[in-house]
C-alpha positions as CSV (number, residue, x, y, z in Angstrom):
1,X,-11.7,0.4,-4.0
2,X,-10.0,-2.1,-1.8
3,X,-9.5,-2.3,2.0
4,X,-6.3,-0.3,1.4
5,X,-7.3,1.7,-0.7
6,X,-5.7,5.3,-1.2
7,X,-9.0,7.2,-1.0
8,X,-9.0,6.2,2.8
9,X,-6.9,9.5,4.1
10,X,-8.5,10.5,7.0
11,X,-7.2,13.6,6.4
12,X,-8.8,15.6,9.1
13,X,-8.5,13.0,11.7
14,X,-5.3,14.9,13.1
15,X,-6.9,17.2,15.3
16,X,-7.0,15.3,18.2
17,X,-3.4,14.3,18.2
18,X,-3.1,17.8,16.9
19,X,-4.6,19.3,20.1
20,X,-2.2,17.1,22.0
21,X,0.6,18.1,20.0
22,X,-0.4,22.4,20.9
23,X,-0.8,21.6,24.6
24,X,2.8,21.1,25.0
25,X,4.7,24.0,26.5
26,X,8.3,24.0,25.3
27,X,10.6,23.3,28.4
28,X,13.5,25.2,26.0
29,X,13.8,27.6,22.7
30,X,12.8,26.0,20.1
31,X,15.2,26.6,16.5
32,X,14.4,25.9,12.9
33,X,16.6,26.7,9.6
34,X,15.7,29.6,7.6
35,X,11.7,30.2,7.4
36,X,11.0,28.1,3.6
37,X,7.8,28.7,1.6
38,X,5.6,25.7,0.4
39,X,6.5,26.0,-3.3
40,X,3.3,27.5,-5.1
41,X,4.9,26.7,-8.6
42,X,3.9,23.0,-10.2
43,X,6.6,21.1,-12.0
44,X,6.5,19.1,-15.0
45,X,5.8,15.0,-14.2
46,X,8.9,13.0,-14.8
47,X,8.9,9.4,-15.2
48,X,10.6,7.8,-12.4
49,X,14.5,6.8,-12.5
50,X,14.6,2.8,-13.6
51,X,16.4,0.7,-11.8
52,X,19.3,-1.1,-14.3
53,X,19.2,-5.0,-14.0
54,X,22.7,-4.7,-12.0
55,X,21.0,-2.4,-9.5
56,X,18.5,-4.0,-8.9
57,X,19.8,-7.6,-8.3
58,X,22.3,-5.5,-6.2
59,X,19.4,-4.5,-4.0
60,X,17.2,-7.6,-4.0
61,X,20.3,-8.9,-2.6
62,X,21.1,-6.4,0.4
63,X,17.5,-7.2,1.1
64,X,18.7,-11.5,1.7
65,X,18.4,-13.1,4.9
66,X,22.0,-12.4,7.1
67,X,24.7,-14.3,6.4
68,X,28.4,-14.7,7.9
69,X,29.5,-13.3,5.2
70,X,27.4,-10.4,5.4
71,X,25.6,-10.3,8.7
72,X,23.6,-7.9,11.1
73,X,25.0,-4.6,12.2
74,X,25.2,-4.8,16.0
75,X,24.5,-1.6,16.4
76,X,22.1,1.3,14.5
77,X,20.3,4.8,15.4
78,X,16.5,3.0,14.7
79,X,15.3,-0.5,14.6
80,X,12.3,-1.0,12.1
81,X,10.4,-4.3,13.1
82,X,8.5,-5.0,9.9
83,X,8.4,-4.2,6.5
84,X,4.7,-2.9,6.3
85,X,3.8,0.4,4.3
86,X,4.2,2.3,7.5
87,X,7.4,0.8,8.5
88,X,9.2,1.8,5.5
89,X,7.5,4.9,5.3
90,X,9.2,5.5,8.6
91,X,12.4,4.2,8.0
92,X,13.0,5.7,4.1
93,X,12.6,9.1,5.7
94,X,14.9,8.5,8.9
95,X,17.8,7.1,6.0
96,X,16.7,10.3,4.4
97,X,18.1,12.5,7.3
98,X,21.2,10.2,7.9
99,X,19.8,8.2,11.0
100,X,21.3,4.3,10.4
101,X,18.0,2.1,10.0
102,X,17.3,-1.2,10.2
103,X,14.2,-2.8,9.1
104,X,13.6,-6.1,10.0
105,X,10.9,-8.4,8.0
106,X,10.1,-12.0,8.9
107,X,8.5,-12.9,5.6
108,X,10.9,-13.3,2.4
109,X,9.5,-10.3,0.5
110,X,9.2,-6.2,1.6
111,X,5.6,-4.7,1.5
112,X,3.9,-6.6,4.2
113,X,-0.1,-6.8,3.4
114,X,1.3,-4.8,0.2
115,X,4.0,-6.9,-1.0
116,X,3.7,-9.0,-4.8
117,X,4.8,-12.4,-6.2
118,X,5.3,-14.2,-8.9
119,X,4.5,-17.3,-10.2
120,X,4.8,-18.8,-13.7
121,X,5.2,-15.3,-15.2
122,X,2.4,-14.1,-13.2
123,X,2.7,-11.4,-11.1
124,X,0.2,-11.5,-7.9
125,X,-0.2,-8.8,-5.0
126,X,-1.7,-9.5,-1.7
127,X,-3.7,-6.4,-1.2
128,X,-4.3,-2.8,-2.5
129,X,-5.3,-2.2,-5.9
130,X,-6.9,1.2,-6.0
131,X,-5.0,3.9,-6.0
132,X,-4.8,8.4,-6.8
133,X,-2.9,11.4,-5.8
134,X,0.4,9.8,-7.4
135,X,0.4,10.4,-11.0
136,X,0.4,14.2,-10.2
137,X,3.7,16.5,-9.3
138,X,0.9,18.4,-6.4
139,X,-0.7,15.8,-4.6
140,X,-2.1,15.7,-0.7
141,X,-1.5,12.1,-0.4
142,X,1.2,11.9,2.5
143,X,2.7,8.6,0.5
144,X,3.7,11.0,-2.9
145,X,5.2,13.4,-0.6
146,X,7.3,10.8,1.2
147,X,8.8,9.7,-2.5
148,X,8.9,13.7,-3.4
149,X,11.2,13.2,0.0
150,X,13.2,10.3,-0.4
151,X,14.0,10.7,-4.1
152,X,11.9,7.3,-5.0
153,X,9.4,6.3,-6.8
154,X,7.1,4.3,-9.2
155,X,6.0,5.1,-12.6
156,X,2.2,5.4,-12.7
157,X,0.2,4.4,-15.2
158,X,-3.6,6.0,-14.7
159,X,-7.2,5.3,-16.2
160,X,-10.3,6.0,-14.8
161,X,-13.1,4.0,-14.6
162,X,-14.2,1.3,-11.8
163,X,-16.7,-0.9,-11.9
164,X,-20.2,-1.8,-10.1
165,X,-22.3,-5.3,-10.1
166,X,-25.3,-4.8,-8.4
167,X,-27.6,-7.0,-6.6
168,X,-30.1,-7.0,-9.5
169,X,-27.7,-8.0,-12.3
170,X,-27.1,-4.6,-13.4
171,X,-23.5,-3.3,-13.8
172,X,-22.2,-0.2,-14.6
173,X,-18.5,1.1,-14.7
174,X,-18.9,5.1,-14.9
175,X,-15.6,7.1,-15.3
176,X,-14.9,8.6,-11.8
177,X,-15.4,12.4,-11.3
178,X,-18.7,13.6,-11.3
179,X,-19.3,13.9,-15.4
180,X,-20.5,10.3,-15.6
181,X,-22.0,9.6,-12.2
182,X,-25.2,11.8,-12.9
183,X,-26.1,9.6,-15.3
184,X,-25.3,6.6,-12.7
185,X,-27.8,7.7,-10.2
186,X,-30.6,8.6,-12.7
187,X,-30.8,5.2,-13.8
188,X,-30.3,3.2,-10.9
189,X,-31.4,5.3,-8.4
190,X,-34.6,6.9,-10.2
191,X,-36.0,10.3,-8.6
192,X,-34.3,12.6,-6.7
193,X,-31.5,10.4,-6.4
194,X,-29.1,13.1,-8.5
195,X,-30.3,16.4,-5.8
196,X,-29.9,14.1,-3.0
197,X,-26.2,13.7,-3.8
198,X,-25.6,17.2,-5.2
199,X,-27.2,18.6,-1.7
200,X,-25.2,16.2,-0.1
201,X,-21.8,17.3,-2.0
202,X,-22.5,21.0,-1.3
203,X,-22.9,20.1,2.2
204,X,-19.5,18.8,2.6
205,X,-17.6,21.5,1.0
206,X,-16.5,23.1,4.0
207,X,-15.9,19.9,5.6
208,X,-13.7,18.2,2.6
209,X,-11.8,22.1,2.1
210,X,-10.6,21.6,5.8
211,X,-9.8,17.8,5.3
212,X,-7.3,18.9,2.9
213,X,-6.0,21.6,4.1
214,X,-3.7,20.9,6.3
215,X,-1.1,17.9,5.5
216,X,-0.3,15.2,7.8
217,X,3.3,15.3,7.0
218,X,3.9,18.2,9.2
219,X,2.8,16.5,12.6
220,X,4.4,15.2,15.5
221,X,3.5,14.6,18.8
222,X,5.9,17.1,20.7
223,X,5.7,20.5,21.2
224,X,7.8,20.9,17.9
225,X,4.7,20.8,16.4
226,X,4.1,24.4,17.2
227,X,6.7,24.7,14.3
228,X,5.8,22.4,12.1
229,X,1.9,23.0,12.0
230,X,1.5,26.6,13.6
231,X,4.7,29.1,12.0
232,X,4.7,27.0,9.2
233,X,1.3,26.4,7.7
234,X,-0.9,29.1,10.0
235,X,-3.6,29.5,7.5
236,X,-4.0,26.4,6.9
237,X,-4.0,25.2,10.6
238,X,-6.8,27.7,10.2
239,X,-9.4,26.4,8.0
240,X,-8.8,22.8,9.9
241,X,-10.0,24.3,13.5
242,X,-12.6,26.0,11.9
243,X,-14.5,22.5,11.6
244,X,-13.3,21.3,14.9
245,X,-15.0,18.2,16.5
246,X,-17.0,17.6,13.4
247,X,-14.4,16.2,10.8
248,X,-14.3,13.6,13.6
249,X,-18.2,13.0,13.7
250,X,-20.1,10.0,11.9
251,X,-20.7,10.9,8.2
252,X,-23.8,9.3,9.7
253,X,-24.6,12.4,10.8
254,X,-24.4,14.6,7.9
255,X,-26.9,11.6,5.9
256,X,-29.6,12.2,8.9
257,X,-29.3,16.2,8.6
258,X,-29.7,16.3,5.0
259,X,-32.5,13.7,5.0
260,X,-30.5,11.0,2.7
261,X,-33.8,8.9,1.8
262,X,-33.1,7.5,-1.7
263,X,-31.9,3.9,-1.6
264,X,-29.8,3.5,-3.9
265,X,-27.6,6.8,-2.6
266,X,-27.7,5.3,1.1
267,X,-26.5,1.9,-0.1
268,X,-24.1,3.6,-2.4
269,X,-22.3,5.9,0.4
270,X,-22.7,3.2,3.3
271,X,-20.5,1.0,0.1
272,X,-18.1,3.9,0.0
273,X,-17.9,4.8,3.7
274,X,-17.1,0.8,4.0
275,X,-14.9,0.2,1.7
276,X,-12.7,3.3,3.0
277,X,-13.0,2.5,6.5
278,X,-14.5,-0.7,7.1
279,X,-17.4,0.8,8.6
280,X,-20.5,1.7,7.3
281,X,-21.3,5.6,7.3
282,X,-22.9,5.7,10.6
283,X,-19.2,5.1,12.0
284,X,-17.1,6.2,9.5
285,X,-15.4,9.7,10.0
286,X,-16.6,12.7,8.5
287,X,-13.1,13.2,7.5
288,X,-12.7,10.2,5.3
289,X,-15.6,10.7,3.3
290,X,-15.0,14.6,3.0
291,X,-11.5,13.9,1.5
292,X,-12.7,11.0,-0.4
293,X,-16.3,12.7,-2.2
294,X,-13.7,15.8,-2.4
295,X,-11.1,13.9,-4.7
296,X,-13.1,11.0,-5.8
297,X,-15.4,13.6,-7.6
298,X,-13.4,16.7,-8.9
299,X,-13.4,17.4,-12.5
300,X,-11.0,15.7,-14.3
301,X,-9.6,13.0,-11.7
302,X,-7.6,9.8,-12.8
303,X,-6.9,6.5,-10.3
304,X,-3.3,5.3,-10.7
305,X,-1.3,2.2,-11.1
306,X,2.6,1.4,-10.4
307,X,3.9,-0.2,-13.0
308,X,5.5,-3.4,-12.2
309,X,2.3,-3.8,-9.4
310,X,1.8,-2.8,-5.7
311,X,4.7,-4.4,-4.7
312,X,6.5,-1.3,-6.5
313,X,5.5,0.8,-3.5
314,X,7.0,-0.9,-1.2
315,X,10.2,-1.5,-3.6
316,X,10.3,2.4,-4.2
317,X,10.2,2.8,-0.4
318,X,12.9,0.2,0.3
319,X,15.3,1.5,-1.9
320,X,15.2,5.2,-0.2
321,X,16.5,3.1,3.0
322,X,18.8,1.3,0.6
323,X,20.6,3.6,-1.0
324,X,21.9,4.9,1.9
325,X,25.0,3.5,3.3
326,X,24.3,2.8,7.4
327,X,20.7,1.2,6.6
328,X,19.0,-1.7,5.6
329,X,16.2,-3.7,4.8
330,X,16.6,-7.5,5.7
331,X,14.0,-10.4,4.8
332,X,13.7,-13.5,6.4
333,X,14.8,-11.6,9.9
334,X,12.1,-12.7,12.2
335,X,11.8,-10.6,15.8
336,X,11.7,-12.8,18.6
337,X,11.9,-10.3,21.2
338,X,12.3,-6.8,22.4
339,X,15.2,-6.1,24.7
340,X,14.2,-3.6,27.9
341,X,17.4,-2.3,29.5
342,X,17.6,0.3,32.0
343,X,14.0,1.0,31.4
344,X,14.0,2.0,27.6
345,X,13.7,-0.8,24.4
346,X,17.6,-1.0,23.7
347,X,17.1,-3.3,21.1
348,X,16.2,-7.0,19.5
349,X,16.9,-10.0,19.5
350,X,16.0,-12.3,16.2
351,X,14.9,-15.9,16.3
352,X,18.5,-17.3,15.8
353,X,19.5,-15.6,18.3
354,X,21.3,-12.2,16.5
355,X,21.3,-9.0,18.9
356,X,20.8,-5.9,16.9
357,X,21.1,-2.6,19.7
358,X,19.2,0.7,18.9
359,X,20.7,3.4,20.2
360,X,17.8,6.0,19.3
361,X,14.4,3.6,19.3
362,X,12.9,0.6,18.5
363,X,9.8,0.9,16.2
364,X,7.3,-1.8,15.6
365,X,5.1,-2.0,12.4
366,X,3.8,-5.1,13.8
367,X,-0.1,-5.2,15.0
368,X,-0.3,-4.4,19.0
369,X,-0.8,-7.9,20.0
370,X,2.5,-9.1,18.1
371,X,4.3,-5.8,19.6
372,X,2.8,-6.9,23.5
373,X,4.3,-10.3,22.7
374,X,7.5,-9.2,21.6
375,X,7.6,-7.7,24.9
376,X,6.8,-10.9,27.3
377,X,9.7,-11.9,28.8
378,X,10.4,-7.6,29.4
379,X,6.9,-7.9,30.9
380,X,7.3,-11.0,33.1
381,X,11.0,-9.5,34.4
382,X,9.4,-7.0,35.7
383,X,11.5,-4.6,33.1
384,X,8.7,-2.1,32.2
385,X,6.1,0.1,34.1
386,X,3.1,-0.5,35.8
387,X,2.3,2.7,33.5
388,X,3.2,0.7,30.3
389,X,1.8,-2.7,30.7
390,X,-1.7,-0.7,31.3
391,X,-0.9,1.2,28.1
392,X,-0.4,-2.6,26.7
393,X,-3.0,-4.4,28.0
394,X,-5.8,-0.8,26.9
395,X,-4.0,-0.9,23.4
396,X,-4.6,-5.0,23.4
397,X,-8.7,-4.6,24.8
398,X,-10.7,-5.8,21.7
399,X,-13.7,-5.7,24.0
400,X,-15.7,-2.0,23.1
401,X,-18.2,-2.5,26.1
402,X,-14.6,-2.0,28.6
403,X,-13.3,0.5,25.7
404,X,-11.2,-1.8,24.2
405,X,-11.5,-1.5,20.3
406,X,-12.8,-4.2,17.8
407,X,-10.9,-6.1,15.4
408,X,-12.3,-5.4,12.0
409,X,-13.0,-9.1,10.3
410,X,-10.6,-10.8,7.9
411,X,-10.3,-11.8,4.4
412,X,-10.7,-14.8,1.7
413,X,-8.7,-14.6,-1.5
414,X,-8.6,-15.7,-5.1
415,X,-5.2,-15.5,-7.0
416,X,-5.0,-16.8,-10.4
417,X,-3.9,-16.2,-14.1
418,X,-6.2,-17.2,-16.9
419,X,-6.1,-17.5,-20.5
420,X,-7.1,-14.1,-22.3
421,X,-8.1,-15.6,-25.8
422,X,-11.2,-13.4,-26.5
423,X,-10.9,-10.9,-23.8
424,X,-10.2,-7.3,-24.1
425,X,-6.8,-6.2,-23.4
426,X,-7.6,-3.0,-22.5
427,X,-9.9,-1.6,-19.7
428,X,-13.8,-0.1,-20.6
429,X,-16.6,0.7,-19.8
430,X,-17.9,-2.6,-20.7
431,X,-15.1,-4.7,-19.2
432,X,-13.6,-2.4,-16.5
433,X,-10.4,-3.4,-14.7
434,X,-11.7,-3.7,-11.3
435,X,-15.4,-3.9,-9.9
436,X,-17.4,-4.5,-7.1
437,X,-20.2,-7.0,-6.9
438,X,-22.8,-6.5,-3.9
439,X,-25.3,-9.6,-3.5
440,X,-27.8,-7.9,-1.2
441,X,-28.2,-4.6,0.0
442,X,-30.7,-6.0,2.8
443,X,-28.3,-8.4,4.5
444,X,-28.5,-8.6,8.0
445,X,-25.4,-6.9,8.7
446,X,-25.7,-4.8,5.6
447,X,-22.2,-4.5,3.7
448,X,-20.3,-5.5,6.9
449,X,-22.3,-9.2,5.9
450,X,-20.0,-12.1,5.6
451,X,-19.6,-12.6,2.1
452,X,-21.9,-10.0,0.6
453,X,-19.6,-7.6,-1.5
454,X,-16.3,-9.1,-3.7
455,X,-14.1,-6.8,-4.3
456,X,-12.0,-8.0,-8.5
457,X,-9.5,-6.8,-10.2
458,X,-8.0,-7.7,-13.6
459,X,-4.1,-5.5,-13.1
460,X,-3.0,-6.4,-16.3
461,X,-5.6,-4.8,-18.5
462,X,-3.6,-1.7,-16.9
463,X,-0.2,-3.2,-17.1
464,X,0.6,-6.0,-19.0
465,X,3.6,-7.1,-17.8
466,X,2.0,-8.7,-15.0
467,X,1.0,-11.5,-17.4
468,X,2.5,-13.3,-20.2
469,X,1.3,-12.7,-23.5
470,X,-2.3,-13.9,-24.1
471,X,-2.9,-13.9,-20.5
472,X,-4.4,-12.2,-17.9
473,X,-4.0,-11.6,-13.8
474,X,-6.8,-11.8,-11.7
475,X,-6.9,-11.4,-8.0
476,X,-10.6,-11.0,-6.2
477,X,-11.6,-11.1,-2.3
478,X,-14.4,-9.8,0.7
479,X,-12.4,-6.6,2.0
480,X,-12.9,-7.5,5.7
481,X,-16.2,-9.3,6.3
482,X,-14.7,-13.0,6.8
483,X,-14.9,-14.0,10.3
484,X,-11.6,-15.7,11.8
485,X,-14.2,-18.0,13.8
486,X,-15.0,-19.8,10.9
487,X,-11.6,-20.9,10.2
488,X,-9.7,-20.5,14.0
489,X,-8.2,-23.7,14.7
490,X,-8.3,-25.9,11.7
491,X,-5.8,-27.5,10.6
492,X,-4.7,-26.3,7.8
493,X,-3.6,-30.0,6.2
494,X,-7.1,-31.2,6.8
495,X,-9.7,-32.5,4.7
496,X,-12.2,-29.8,6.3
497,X,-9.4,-26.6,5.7
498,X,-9.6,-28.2,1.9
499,X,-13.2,-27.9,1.7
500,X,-13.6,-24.3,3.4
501,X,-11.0,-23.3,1.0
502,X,-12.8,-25.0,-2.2
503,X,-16.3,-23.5,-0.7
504,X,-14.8,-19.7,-0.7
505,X,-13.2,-20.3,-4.1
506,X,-16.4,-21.2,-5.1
507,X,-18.0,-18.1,-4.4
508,X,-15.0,-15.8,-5.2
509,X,-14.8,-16.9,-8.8
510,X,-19.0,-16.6,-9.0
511,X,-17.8,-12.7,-8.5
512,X,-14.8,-12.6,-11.2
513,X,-17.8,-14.6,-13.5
514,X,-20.0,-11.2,-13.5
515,X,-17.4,-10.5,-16.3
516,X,-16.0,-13.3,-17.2
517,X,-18.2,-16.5,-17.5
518,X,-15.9,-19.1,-18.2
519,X,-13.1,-18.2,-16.2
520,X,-12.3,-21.2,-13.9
521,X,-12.1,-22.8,-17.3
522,X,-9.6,-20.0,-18.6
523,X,-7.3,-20.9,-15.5
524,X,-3.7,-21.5,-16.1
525,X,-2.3,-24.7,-14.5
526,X,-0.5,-23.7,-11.1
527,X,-1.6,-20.4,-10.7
528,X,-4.9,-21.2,-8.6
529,X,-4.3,-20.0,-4.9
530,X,-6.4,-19.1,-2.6
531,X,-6.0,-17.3,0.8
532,X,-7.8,-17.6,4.1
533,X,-7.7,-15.8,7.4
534,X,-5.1,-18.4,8.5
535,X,-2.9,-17.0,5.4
536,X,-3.2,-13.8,6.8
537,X,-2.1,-14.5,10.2
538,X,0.5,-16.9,9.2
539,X,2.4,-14.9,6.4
540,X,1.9,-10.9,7.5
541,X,1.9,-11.8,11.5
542,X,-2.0,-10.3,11.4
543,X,-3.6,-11.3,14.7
544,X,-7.2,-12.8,13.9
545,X,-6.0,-12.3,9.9
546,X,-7.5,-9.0,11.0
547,X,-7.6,-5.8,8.5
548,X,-7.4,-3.9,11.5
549,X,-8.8,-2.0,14.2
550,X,-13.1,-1.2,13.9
551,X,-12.7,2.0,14.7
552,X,-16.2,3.7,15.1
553,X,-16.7,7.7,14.7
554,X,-17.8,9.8,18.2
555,X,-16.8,6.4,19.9
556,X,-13.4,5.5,20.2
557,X,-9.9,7.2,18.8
558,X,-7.0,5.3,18.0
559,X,-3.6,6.6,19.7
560,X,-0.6,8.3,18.9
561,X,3.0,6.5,18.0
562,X,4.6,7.3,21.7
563,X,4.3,4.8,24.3
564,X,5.3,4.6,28.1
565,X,8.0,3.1,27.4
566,X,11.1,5.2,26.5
567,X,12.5,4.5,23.2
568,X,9.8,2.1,21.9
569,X,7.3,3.9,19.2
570,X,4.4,2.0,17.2
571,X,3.4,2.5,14.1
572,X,0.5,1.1,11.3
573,X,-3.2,1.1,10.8
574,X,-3.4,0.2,14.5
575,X,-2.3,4.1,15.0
576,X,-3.3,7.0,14.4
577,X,-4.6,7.8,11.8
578,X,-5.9,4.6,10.9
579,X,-6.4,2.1,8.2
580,X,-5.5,2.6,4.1
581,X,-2.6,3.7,2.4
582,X,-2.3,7.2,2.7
583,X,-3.2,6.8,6.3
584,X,-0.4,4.3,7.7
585,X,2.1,6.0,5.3
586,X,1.2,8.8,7.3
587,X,1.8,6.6,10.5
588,X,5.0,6.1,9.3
589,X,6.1,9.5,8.1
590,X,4.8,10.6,12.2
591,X,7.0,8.5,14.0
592,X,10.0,9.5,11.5
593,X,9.1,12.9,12.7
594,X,8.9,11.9,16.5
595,X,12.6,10.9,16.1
596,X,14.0,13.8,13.9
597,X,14.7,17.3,15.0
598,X,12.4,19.9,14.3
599,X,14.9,21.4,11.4
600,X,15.2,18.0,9.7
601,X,11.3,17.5,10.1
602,X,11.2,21.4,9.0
603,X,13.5,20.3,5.9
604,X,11.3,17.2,4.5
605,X,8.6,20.3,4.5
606,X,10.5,22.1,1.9
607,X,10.5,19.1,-0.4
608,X,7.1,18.1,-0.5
609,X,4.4,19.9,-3.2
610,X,1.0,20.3,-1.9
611,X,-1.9,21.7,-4.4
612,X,-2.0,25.1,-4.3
613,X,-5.1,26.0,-2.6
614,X,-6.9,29.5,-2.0
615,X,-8.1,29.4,1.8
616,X,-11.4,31.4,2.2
């Protein structure tokens, strides 16, 4: 499933920006263009338009570092501090609606904790590797509808079967939907496990009809929202409030209240609610599981794969900045600081000194602590509010017991292509493309344990083009249970850096060997890497390597995109509404809609296809 995976839409988690959003009184009249109807017709999938060779060098190479001969603008509507999903989410929609964008990345490729690379023919991705919603034209996942938007997309390839290693030896890769997974929970989780889970399924059907009712792509945190949620999707609004506090309550809950007693099914949905959320289901929103059981086990449900890898998302999202004139995306532009003026953020200024003004906003897709640093020098001038730094210093509080929020832990990382002589080429039952091993449900910590559940993945049994012939990609890693203090401070030339790094290589590829038993042998001569929490911090600018804020259910709530400070906005899995694909794409498409009018925000509507739904 993946720490980013796209199962992780917390799609009901709105309602409490949503009830900030209705308590605005509008100060004036509020216009829209002519009233537009969701479209209740479904279309035909089309592949994708392919980039030719000639346009896509020509965009790789708008994307280059600035040069004299082809610097900087001094001057756009939005600044875009880094490339992340939810930075060009935002930023492919405001070039959408004609507002010049800039995005600015410091690393040499778009994508952020999404973003690929190649080496020797191999083609590697950095993080998510599970994906639905895409492959279909009527889809609630806020990412499709922002390339039903912008015009831009990946092609999708889609399969459907993921795999399980469990602590006993036993595997199993059951198609997902619920036609297989019957037969899952008879075997390994003996009697009663099946009416435990089909209680438990009818139980959340009211909950997972209202987490995907209402789309995310029609908020924003102003009292245009009255439009965009109330006039234009009433009914649906609707079935949402009729749930109220308790898409936001611990799926913990729901467990207790149906009396969840069979082992295997609590280890199975604290996996799930962990691998969603980084939580195990006594914090994890009954929002994200509602939406996940909801479209993880419908009839008929497929998982998707771009083509070409993750880093296609990020391309796809790039080039609907790209393509239009006044905006850009630029690598290898690091932030050094944002510029205060006159008490709004007026702008940056890059590490070689380059001033790029914003005449509309400054938005940050970098973590809060990167975003507070930026701002230092604005801080220490005494250039922002007393308001603001406390908004700073509340967003910056990792301490829960002063109602700071948690960092969630980091990662460890094996990349490398093997030789495939003897493998399957294609994905199965018995030799699934990805699967999860889990070492010991008892761990102290349970899944959050440090090194207890690998999550592998094989991308080119899906696509292989990410491989030469007679090879294969593999890519494996703990989804947020490696703790920055084992690695903080080393250095990362030193023998004992070397050693941690050969010791968690060690224990990643005993993972990938569940299916593959001689695979360090299989691998390919300068393909081996392996990442730490120090890669994380040092290449995607994650504080701690973090995955991102431990957000627990009923405890604390992540806030909006708006800040005190006029003209700066925030976006990512450090806002609402949290961590996961769908969820900082939805970050992103927010923002966008903080900064458009309500008619061009109204206008996106029309372009997006939600499944047609019969509210009861």
């Amino acid at each position: 499933m993946g720490p980013s995976s796209s199962l992780s839409l917390a799609a009901g988690t709105f309602l409490l920006l949503l009830h900030q959003a209705l308590a605005l009184v509008p100060s004036s009249r509020l216009r829209t263009s002519k009233n537009s109807a969701v479209p209740t017709w479904g279309l035909r999938h089309v592949r994708p338009p392919r980039l030719t060779k000639l346009e896509a060098t020509s965009s790789s190479k708008r994307r280059r570092k600035a040069t004299p001969e082809d610097p900087l603008p001094q001057t756009v509507d939005v600044v875009v501090i880094g490339s992340g999903l939810a930075g060009l989410s935002c930023a492919s929609l405001l070039a959408h609606n004609c507002i010049s964008t800039l995005v600015l990345e410091s690393h040499d490729a778009v994508g952020g904790a999404a973003h690929g690379w190649t080496r020797r023919g191999f083609h590697f991705e950095s993080g998510p590797s599970l994906y639905s919603g895409f492959s279909t034209d009527e889809s609630p996942n806020p990412l499709k509808n922002i390339f039903q938007i912008i015009g831009e997309e990946p092609e999708w390839i889609t399969y459907d079967r993921w795999g399980t290693v469990l602590p006993n030896g036993k595997k199993f890769a059951a198609k997902i939907g619920p036609e297989e997974f019957g037969s899952v929970l008879d075997e390994h989780g003996g009697v009663g496990a099946k009416e435990e889970f089909e209680a438990l399924m009818k139980r959340m059907e009211p909950l997972s009809d209202a987490a995907q009712a209402l789309t995310s792509m029609a908020l924003r945190e102003d009292a245009g929202a009255l439009l965009t949620l109330l006039f234009r999707y009433p009914r649906e609004l609707l079935e949402t409030l009729k749930q109220g506090q308790a898409l936001n309550d611990p799926f913990g809950n729901v467990m207790e209240e149906m009396k969840i007693e069979n082992k295997f099914v609590k280890n199975w949905l604290d996996m799930l609610c962990f691998l969603l959320q980084g939580l195990p289901a006594a914090g994890t929103m009954n929002a994200v599981m509602a939406y996940m059981l909801a479209d993880w086990y419908r009839p008929g449900v497929t998982l998707d794969f771009p083509r070409g890898g993750s880093g296609e998302i990020a391309e796809a999202l790039a080039r609907g900045v790209e393509k239009h004139e006044d905006s850009r995306v630029c690598t290898s532009c690091h932030v050094e600081e944002i510029l205060v003026e006159n008490g709004r953020a007026s702008g940056v200024r890059l590490g070689d000194g380059t001033i790029v003004r914003a005449t509309k906003a400054v938005v940050s897709n970098a973590d809060p602590f990167v975003t507070k640093s930026l701002l230092g020098s604005s801080i220490r001038e005494g250039n922002t509010s007393a308001e603001f730094i406390k908004y700073m210093e509340q967003l910056t509080n990792t301490n829960d017991e002063e109602g700071g929020i948690p960092c969630l832990k980091s990662f460890i990382h094996i990349h490398a292509g093997i030789d495939a002589t003897g493998l399957p080429s294609k994905p199965s039952a018995d030799f699934p493309a990805q699967w999860a091993v889990v070492r010991d449900w008892d761990a102290p910590d349970g899944v959050e344990a440090p090194r207890n559940i690998v999550l592998c993945s094989m991308p080119s049994l899906i696509d292989p083009s990410l491989a030469p012939e007679g090879k294969h990609v593999l890519h494996a890693y703990v989804p947020a249970t490696e703790p920055y203090e084992w690695w903080e401070g080393l250095d990362r030339s030193s023998e004992e850096y070397l050693r941690k790094k050969e010791e968690a290589a060690d224990f990643l590829w005993s993972a990938i060997e569940e299916y593959v038993p001689d695979a360090r042998k299989r691998a390919v001569d300068g393909t081996f890497q392996i990442g730490t929490p120090l890669t994380h911090e040092r290449f995607l600018r994650r504080t701690m390597g973090a995955y991102g804020p431990r957000v627990q259910a009923g405890k604390q709530k992540l806030p909006g995109h708006k800040t005190p400070l006029e003209g700066l906005l925030l976006c990512g899995d450090y806002t609402f509404p949290g961590i996961g694909v769908p969820a900082t794409a939805a970050s992103g498409a927010i923002t966008a809609n903080n900064i458009l009018t309500v008619q061009q925000h109204w206008s996106m509507l029309d372009k997006i296809r939600l499944p047609k739904k019969v509210i009861k």
